[in-house]
C-alpha angles and dihedrals in degrees: 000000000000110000106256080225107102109234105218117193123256126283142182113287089230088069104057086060094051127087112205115246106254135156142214130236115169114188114296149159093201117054116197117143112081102062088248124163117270105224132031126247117272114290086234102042081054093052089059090050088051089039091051096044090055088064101062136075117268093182091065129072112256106267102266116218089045089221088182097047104051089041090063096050100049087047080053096055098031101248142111117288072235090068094056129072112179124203144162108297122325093276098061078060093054085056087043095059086035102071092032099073118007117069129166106303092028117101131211123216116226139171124236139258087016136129106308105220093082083056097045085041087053091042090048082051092053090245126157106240113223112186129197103212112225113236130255093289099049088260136145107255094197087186090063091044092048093051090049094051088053097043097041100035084213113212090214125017109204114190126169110206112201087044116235111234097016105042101225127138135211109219127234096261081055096053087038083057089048100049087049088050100070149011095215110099112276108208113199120198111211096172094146096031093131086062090050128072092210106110101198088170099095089057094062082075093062106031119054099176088062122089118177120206126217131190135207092207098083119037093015101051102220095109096141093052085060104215119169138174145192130208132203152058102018092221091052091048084049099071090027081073095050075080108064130066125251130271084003093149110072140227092254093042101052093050093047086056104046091047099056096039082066079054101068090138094050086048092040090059095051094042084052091050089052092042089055084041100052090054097043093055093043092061090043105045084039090072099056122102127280088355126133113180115196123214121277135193092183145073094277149045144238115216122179119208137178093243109019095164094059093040091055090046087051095047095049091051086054077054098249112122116197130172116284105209091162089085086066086068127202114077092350088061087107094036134124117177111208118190117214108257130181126298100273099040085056087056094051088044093054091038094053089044093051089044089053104044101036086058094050097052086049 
């Protein structure tokens, strides 16, 4: 008689200890919680996407490399089309790097709390993960991360700057110390890098062992379309790219990007209109009570609460979903993400926050 057990087949040992990245939207009116943009491209800037599309040949792979598209983006940060390896959304990029340099006995540096997927990419590879915690107020303590870099030797160092969830930066002296640190590759994630005034580009002439990622899904609005990039020495991009799989970046996706990338006014204005909003919801949600809201140089912002669970269940049943980071537990446990919305969802938001906790300290 067969065993009622299902047999699966074998797998590597690394997965059974991994939990896909997922996440969760409830039903909403209000979405807050990926750090999307808040507002779409230009109807008219999207009919030219679609137009130019239409032009091209479906039945053919996307050019790869995207020759066009990663023209464009190294003209747009002054380098060498050699300096710039393009990919599938940032994140394909994380697993490039990745596999390219960690293997089963080698160890990544990473800072904590911070955006898992460097982590899940490490642990894929059969790294060992070494974190650097952030200090009490969700900043970089370069000390820490110095001494760990002494005492563990990584073999990569991944640090997002701005911080996703908590906002913060690490300046360009910081980064200088980091890269010196070390000879092993420094990946730094610069996601949210419109939102930020740290400019980190003048250091990848002296530093050949730092490559800095970029991403199209926040300030350029095309997250759905998943476009990333990373800058730097064009050897060590060379066998990065040994990483990540051919022809990754689609058609769609190439000429969206290399048609933004011609609208910097257009993205400039939107990335402006975040950055006042930003502001604007930090003071006000600052006042509430039992609120702390930390910096940010992104397109979000951490709040801690008393009761952040609660908070979140009551938000989601007025319709507005924002990030709960508490479930990750730690020194998120108090913790709400809120990611900067338009004008008028920033109003509701507020509206909604102000509503809840003032009925609670009554």
């Amino acid at each position: 008689m067969a065993s009622s057990k299902k047999r699966l087949p074998p797998f590597r040992r690394a997965i059974a200890r991994i939990e896909p990245y997922r996440v969760a939207n409830p039903p909403h009116e209000i979405k807050l919680n990926q750090n999307e943009p808040p507002a779409e491209l230009p109807p008219a800037l999207r009919k030219r996407i679609v137009s130019e599309l239409l032009r091209r040949r479906w039945s053919r792979y996307p050019d790869y490399p995207p020759r066009r598209l990663t023209g464009k983006i190294a003209r747009f940060h002054d380098l060498e089309e050699e300096q710039v390896l393009v990919g599938h959304g940032s994140n394909e990029l994380i697993y490039a790097v990745a596999l390219a340099t960690l293997e089963r006995g080698r160890t990544v540096l990473l800072p904590s709390p911070s955006y898992p997927v460097a982590k899940l990419a490490a642990a894929l590879a059969g790294a060992r993960r070494i974190t650097v915690p952030l200090d009490a107020r969700f900043r970089y303590d370069i000390g820490a991360v110095i001494e760990a870099i002494r005492a563990v030797k990584p073999h990569l160092l991944f640090f997002p700057s701005p911080n996703n969830p908590t906002g913060n930066v690490l300046s360009a002296g910081q980064v200088e110390q980091i890269a010196g640190a070390t000879r092993s590759l420094v990946v730094i994630d610069e996601a949210y890098r419109e939102f930020s005034s740290v400019d980190l580009l003048p250091l990848l002439d002296r530093f050949s062992n730092l490559l800095l990622l970029r991403t199209f899904s926040k300030a350029y609005r095309v997250a759905g379309l998943r476009i990333g990039a990373l800058l730097g020495d064009p050897e060590v991009l060379h066998r990065v790219e040994r990483g990540k799989p051919p022809h990754s970046i689609d058609l769609f996706s190439q000429v969206a990007g290399e048609i933004v990338l011609d609208e910097g006014a257009t993205i400039r204005r939107g990335v402006d209109a975040v950055v006042r909003e930003r502001e604007k919801l930090s003071r006000i949600l600052a006042k509430l009570p039992g609120v702390i809201v930390y910096p940010s140089e992104a397109n979000f912002l951490l709040l801690r609460l008393d009761d952040p669970a609660r908070t979140y269940d009551r938000l989601l049943r007025k319709g507005i979903l924002v990030r709960p980071v508490f479930q990750a537990g730690g020194r998120l446990a108090k913790c709400l993400r809120i990611t900067i919305g338009t004008a008028s969802q920033n109003r509701a938001l507020a509206g909604a926050l102000e509503s809840i906790l003032e009925g609670d300290a009554k």
